[in-house]
N, C-alpha and C positions, 0 to 999 in steps of 0.2 A: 577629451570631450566626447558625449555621445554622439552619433551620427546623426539627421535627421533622414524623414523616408526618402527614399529614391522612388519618387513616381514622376516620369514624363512629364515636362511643364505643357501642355498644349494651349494654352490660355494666351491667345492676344493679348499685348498692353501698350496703351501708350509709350513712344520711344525705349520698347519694351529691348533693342535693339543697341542703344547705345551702351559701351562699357562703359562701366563706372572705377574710379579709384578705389581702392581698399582703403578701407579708416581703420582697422581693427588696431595697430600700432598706434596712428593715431588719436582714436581712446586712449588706449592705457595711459600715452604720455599724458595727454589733458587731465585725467583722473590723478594722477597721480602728484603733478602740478597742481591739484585744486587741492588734494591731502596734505602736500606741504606748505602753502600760502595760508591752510587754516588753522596749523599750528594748534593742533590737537585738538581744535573744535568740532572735527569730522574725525570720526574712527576708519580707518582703514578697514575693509573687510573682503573677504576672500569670495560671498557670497557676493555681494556688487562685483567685483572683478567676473566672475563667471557671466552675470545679466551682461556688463557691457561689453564683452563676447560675442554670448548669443545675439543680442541688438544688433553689434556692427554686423554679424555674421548675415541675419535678415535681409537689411539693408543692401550687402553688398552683394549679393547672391538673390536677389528678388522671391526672398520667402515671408511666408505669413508666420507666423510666430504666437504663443502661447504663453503666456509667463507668468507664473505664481509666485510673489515674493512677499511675504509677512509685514503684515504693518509694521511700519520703526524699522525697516530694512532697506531706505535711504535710495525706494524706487525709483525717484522723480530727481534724485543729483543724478542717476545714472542715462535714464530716458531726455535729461534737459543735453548731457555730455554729447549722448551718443548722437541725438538731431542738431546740435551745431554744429560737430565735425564732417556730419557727413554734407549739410547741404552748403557751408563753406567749401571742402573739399569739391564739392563734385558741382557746385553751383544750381543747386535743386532745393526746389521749396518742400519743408516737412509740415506737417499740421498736428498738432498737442491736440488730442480734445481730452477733455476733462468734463464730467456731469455736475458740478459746481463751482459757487465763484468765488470759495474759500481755495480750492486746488489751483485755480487757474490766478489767482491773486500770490498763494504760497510757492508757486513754481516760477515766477515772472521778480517774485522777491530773490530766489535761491541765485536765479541769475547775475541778480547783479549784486548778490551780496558777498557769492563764492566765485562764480565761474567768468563773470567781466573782472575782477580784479589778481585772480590767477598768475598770470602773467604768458599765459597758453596763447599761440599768436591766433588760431583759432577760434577760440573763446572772445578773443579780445575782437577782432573782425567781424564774429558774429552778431548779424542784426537781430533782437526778440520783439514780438509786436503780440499785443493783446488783445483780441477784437470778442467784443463782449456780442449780447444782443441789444435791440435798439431802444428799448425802455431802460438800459443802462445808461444813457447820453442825455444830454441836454440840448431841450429843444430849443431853438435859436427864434424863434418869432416869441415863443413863451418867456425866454430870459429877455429881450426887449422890451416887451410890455411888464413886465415886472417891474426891470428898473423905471417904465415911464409911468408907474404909476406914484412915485416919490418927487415926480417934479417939481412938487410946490414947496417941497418942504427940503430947504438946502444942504442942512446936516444928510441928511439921510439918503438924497439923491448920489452925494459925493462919495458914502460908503456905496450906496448900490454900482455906481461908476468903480469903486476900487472892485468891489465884488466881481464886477464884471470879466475886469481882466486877470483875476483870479479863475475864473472861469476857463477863460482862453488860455492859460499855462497849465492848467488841469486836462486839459482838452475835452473838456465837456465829459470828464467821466462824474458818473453821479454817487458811486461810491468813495473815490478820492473827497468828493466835493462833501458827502454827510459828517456831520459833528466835528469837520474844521474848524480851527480858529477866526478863519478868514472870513466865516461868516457872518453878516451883521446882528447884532443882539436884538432885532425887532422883526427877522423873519423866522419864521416858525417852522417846524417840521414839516408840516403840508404845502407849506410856500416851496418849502425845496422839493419834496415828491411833485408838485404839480408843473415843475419842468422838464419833468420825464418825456420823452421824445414818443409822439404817438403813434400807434400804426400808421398813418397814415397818416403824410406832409408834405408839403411844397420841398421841390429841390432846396432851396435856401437854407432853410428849416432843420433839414438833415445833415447842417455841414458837419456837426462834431460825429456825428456817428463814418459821414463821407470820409472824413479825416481818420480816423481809423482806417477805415477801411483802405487806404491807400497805402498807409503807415504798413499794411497787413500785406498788400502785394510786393511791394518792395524787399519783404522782411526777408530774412534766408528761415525762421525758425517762426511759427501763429500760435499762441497759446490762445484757446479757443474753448466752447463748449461742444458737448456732443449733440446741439439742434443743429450749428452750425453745419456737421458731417451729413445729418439728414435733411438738411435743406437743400445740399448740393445733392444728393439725390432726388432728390423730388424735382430738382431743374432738369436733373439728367431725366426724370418721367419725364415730363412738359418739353422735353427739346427745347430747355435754356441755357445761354450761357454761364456758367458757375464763377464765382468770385475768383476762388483759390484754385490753384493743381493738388489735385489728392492723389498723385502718384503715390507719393510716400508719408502712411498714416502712423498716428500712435495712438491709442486707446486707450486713456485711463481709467480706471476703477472698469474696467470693462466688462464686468459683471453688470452695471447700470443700464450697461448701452444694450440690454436687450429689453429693460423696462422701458428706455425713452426711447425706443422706436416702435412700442408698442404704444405709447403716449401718442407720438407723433402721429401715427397711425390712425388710432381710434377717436374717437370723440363722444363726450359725453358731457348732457348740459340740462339742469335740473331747474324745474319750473318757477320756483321758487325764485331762483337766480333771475329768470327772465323778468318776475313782477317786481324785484326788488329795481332791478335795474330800469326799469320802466318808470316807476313811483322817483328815481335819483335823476332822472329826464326830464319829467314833468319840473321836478323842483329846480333846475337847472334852467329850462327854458323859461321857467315863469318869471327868472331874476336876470333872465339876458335881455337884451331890447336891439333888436333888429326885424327889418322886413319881414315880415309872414309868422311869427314868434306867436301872434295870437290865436293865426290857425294849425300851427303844426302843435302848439298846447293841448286845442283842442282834440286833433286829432289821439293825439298818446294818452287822451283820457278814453274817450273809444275805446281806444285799443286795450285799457285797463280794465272797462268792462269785459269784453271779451274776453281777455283773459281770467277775469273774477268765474265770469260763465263756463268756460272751458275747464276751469280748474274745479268748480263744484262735480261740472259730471263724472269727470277724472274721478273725483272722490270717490264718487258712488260707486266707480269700477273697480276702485282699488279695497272698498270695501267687500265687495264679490269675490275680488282676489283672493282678499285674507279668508275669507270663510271657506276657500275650497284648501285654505294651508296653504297657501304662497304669497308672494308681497310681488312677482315676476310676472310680466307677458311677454313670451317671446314670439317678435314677430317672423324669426327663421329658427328650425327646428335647432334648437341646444334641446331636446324634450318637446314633449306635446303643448299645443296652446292649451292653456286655463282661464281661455274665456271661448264660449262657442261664439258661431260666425258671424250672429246677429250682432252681438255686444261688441264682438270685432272692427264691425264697419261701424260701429257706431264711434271706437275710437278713432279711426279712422277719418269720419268726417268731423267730426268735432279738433283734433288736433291739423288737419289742413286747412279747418278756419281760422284756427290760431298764428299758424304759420302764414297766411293771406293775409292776416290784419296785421301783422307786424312788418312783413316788408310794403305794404301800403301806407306806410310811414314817410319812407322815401328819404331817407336820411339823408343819404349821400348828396340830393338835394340844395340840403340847410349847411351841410357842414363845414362850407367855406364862411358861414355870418359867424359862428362861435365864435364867440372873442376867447373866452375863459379856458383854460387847460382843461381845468376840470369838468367842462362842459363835453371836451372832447373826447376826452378819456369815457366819460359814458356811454356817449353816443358810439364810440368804436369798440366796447366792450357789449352794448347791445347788437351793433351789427354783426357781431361774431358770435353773439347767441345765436342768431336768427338764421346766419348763414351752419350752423350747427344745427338745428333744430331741421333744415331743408335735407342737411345729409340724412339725419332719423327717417324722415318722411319717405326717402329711398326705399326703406324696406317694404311698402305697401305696393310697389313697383318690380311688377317680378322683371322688365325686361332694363332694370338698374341694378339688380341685385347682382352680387359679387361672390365667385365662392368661398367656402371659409369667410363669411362674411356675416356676422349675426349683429342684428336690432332688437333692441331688448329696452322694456321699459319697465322701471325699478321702481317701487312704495317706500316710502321708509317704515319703521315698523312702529314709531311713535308720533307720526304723522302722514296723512295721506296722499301729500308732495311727492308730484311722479318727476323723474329722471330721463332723461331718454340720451341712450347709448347708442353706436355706432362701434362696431368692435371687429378688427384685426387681429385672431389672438398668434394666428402666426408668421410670424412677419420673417423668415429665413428667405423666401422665396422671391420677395421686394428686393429685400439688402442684397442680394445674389446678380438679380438683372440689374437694377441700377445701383450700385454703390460697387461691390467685392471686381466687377468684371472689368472697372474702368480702373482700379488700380494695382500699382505694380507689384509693392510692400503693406504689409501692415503687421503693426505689430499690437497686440493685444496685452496690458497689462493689470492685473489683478492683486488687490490681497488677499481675497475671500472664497475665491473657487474652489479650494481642496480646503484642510485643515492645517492647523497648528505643527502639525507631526511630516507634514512632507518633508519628504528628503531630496537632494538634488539629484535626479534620474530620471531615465524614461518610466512611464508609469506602469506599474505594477500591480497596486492594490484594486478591489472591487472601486474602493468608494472613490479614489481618485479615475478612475473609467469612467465611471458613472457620472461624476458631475462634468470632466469636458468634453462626453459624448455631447452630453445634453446642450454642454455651452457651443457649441462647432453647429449641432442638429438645428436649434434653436434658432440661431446667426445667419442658416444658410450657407456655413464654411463649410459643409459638407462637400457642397458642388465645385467646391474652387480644386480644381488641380494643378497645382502648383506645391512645391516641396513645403515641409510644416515642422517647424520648430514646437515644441510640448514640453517645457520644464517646471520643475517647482525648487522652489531653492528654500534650504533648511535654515529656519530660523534661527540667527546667531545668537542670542541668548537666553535665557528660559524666564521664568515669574517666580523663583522661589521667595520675595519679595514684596508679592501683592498677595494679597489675602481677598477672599471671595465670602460674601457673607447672603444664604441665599432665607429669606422668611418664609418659613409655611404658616402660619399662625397670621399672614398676610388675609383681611377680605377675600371671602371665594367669590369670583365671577366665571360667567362661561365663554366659551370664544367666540362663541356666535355673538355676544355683544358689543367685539371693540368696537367697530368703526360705529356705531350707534347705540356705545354704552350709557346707559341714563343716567342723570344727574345725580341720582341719591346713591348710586354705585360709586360713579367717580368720584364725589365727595369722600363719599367712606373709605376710598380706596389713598386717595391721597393724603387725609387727614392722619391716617395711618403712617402712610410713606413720612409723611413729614415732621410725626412723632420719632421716627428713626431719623432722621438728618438732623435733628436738633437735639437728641442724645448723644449722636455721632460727633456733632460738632459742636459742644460747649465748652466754651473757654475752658483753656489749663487740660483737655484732654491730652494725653500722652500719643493716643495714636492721630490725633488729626495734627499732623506737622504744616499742611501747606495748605496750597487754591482747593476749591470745593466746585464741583458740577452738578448739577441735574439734569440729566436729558431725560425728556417727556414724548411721546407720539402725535402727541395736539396739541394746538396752540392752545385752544379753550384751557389746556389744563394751566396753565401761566397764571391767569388770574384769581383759579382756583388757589393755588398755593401760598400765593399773593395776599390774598384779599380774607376768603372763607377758612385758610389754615394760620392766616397772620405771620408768616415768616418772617416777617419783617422785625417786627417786636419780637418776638421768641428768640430773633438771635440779633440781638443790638450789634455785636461784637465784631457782626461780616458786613460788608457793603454789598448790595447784592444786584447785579447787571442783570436784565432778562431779556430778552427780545423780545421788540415792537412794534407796535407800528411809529414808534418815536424811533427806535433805534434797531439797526440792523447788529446781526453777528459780529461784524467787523470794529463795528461799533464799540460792541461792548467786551470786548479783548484788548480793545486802543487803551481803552479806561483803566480797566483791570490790570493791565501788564504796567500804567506808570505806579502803582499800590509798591507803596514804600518793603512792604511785605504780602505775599502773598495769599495767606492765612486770613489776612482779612477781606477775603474776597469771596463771594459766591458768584457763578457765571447758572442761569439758567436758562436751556437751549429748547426749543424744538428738532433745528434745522442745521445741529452740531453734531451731528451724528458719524459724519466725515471732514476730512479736511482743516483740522484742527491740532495743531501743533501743542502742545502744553507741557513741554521738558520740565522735569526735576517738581520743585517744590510747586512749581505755579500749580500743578493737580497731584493733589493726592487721595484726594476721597471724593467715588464717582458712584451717584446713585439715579437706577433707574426705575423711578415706578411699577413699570408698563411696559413688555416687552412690545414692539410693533409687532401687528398681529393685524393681517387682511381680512376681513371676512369670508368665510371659507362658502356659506353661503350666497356669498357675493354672484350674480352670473357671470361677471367679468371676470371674476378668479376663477369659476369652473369650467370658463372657455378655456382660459390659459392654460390649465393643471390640463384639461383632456388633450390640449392641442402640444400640449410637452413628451406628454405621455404618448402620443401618436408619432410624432416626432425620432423619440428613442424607439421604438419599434419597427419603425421604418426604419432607419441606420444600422438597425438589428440584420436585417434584409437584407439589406448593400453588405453588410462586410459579410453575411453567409457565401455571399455569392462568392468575396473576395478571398473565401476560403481563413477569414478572422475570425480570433473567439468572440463571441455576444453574449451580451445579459443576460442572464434569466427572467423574466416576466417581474419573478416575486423580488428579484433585484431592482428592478425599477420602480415599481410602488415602492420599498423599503427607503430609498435613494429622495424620492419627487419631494420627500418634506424637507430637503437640504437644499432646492431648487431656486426656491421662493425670495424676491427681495427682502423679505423679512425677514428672513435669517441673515440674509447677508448684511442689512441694515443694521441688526442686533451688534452683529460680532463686528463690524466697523465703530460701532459706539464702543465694544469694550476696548477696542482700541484706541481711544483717548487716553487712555492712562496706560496701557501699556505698549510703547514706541522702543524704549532705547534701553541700555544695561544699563542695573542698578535703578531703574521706575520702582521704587516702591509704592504701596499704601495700599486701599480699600475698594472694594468694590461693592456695590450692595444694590442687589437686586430684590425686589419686593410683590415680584409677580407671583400668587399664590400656583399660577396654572402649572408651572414647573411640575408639580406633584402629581394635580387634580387631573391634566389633562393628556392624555395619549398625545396628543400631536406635535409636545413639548418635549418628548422623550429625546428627540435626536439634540436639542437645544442642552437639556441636562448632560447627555452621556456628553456632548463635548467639552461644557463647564468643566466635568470629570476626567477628563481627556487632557485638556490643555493645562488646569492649576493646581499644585500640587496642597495648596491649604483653603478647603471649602469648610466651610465653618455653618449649620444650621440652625437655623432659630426657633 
């Protein structure tokens, strides 16, 4: 095995002091134990045996760890192995975080479908607890007044009484609870959304979410999400007590976890949203009937004017924008302002009226009379506008201003709807004081940080440097000293099996349009796509053997496809699941997977892009319109790109001093367009169809920019890179 650094650990930690047991034997038995109880449903592989090494090695040696291991390389039997043995063994809590709740759902399955039934005494001992976030649960005053509103009618009270304690052996989770059997035939999908537990409730209220949460202290092993890990840091800013111990972490998809701490971080909330959400108030309060209902009515129509008012002049400014060639104001230098000092302050006073008439609302006030879910739910998604809108207003405050800290207010470029941001774009230096200092372990798990091609070693190549400079730089692991584990482990078997089919002859668009590409584009661009998935897939084709996917960047495009392409009709033949606001992901794989045969099924996704299991025939032919694609023009991406880029040249620094080789400049420009969630986004989608040996089938991508667009080169040379049969159109 290779070595990892020897550098001095100086870093305090939590009973940073105590010895711990060695697991490392302990693994392999457990592993090895879970390969023979599956009785060839798990492949044994040499490349898992090395990760569950490295992990215990972590673990047992209190080091941070790096680990690169290929989609379909059976990361999460090894990471679920290596956190039972060790916090059995040693009686220490570990924390799973995961950036979605298909992962955190498909590892909490793996448990108890491989490694409780084992027969590994460890495994078996080991407690797993799930602890989602709190609009995952069910609210307990909400699910009461639901069933009492059936009282009069006997049939119906008697199912809402059985529902109920349906409920309660669910434990109030709300994904368990969607497209059950056990639901009654006369409440609807919005009856069940509207017992989502709301930011804000009475102790009582929050017991299923409490019951979690207890289930979670207790547990030896949390599968959890990644807000979860930045929540407990933000307690640790605030001097609050934290749920969990995060001495000992795991990180999945860990490549996410530096977009969602830059999520967590920034804020951003567009005007549009404030009046839509305004106008669902008004309509709200005017069908509720309690005390003061006719003046706080009144008052949100006020407030509707001003904001009608506020928003016209907005316009006007953002029409001045456009005329100097920008849709941006920034109110801290990313670049010069483009608008002079007069028109400044005039945004200036004009949006701190807005912000004055909206918390003159007083909400918090009223929001014990709401009876309705849904009434609360607005009210607590306006007050999180508003309490949004106050951070914006920050930036006109030089002695609130933060550094590295830019406000920035955005146009859209087909309407003249402002945006107002709050933006962190480098957040190493947060995660560093409060998150990395206060634990002991962690381990960092990725599929997408390097390439296809990594081999098991320490790294070597430019472009494997480059991208876990960036990821360490980025993170703030820079500063941690303490020893570091850095592997990638080579993919056990290759795609000579899946065939890649890429369209030039595909709609041109440019990439400055995704995120506000127009309607007469997207049309033509999917009507396209969706002439190819119905050639691809008509009956009696020879190469479409099984399940059929779409994954899309926007949900808008679903209906597109839907509706304005007619997919529906065009292929009688498939039954076709999409996500919605009727049915979640989960949802529509429940469905699909009982399909007597596969082949007659289309699954189309947004939000399927990871975390998605689909062995053998369930997928064989996977088509992606649109590759994700940020706008580069964005200021929030060109905060990000400059503060990456800042980033790696500082590390540059450090290791000159440390007497290490560094990048060349033109090595890091070459390198930054591999950086981006959108690549990594990309290549976790084409990982739905290729997980395990022997995946055959299609892949069909229909983004013309592959060709047209420079920025798309590093996306093509990997296509080139990774599949040995690319086939052009």
């Amino acid at each position: 095995m290779p070595t990892a650094a020897t550098k001095p650990d100086i870093k305090k930690t939590i009973r940073s002091d105590q010895k711990l047991v060695n697991i490392r034997r302990a693994c392999e038995e457990a592993y090895n134990k879970v390969i023979a109880a599956a009785d060839g449903q798990i492949v044994k592989r040499a490349q898992q045996i090395d990760m569950l090494t490295d992990m215990a090695s972590a673990f047992d040696d209190g080091k941070y760890a790096i680990l690169e291991g290929q989609t379909g390389g059976g990361k999460s039997l090894v990471f679920l192995i290596t956190a039972i043995s060790f916090a059995v063994t040693n009686k220490k809590q570990v924390v799973i975080a995961t950036p979605h709740k298909n992962l955190q759902q498909q590892a909490i399955d793996e448990f108890y479908k491989w490694l409780k039934t084992s027969g590994d005494q460890n495994m078996r001992r080991g407690r797993v607890a799930l602890l989602k976030g709190r609009k995952n649960y069910v609210s307990k005053a909400a699910l009461e007044w639901l069933v009492s509103q059936y009282v009069n009618s006997p049939d119906r009270y008697e199912a809402m009484q059985e529902f109920s304690i349906f409920v309660d052996q669910s434990g109030g989770d709300l994904d368990f609870i969607r497209g059950n059997e056990n639901i009654p035939e006369f409440l609807t999908s919005d009856d069940i959304d509207d017992l989502a537990l709301p930011e804000e409730a009475d102790p009582v209220d929050d017991h299923y979410l409490e019951l979690a949460k207890r289930n979670a202290v207790d547990a030896h092993v949390v599968i959890t999400n990644h807000a979860l890990v930045l929540t407990y840091m933000q307690q640790r800013m605030y001097n609050q007590t934290p749920l969990l111990d995060m001495d000992h972490l795991i990180i999945d998809e860990a490549h996410t976890f530096i977009s969602s701490a830059f999520n967590f971080l920034s804020n951003s909330i567009a005007m549009r949203t404030i009046r839509d959400q305004l106008r669902q108030l008004a309509q709200h309060v005017d069908n509720e009937s309690f005390r003061g209902s006719i003046a706080l009515s009144r008052k949100i129509q006020e407030v509707m004017a001003v904001a009608s008012d506020v928003c016209t002049f907005l316009e006007s400014a953002g029409q001045k924008l456009k005329s100097h060639g920008t849709h941006e104001l920034y109110i801290r230098h990313l670049g010069a302002f483009q608008l002079d000092e007069r028109m400044l302050h005039e945004v200036k006073k004009h949006t701190t009226r807005l912000t004055g008439a909206l918390v003159d609302i007083k909400l918090g006030k009223y929001k014990k009379y709401f009876r309705k879910t849904s009434t609360k739910h607005t009210s607590n998604k306006l007050s999180d506008s508003i309490d949004l809108l106050r951070k914006f207003m920050e930036g006109f405050d030089e002695n609130k201003r933060q550094q590295d800290t830019y406000f920035i207010m955005t146009f859209s470029k087909e309407r003249s709807y402002p945006s107002f941001s709050k933006v962190i774009p480098s957040v190493g230096s947060t995660l560093y004081q409060n998150l990395w200092k206060h634990t002991r372990s962690v381990i960092f798990i990725s599929g997408t940080l390097s390439d296809f091609n990594s081999s098991y070693a320490p790294f070597t190549g430019t472009r494997q440097k480059a991208l876990f400079q960036h990821f360490r730089s980025e993170l703030g692991l820079n500063m941690v000293r303490v020893p570091f584990l850095e592997y990638a482990y080579k993919r056990p078997f290759n795609f000579d099996l899946v065939n890649v089919h890429l369209y030039k002859d595909a709609p041109q668009f440019s990439v400055n349009e995704d995120e506000a590409i127009s309607k007469a584009t997207q049309k033509s661009l999917l009507e396209f796509s969706a002439g190819v998935i119905v050639k691809s897939l008509e009956d009696g084709k020879p190469k479409s053997q099984g399940g059929a996917m779409i994954l899309v960047p926007a949900y808008d495009d679903i209906p597109v496809l839907l509706d304005s392409c007619d997919l529906r009709n065009k292929l009688p033949h498939r039954q076709i699941f999409d996500q919605s606001h009727a049915k979640n992901i989960q949802m529509c794989l429940s469905e699909f997977r009982q399909l007597p045969d596969p082949i007659k099924g289309l699954l189309i996704f947004t939000g399927g892009w990871m975390g998605l299991d689909l062995p053998g025939k369930q997928l064989t032919e996977l088509f992606i319109p649109r590759i994700p694609r940020s706008n580069p023009q964005d200021p929030q991406v060109i905060a990000r790109q400059n503060a990456r880029e800042r980033s790696i040249l500082k590390y540059n620094d450090y290791r000159q001093k440390q007497g290490d080789p560094v990048m060349r400049y033109r090595d890091v420009k070459n390198y930054r367009g591999l950086f981006t969630e959108d690549v990594w986004k990309f290549k976790q989608g084409i990982g739905r169809l290729c997980r395990k040996e022997g995946d055959r089938g299609n892949i069909h991508i229909m983004d013309s920019r592959l060709f047209a667009d420079g920025n798309f080169k590093h996306i093509l040379n990997w296509l080139e890179k990774t599949f040995p049969h690319i086939n052009r159109h």
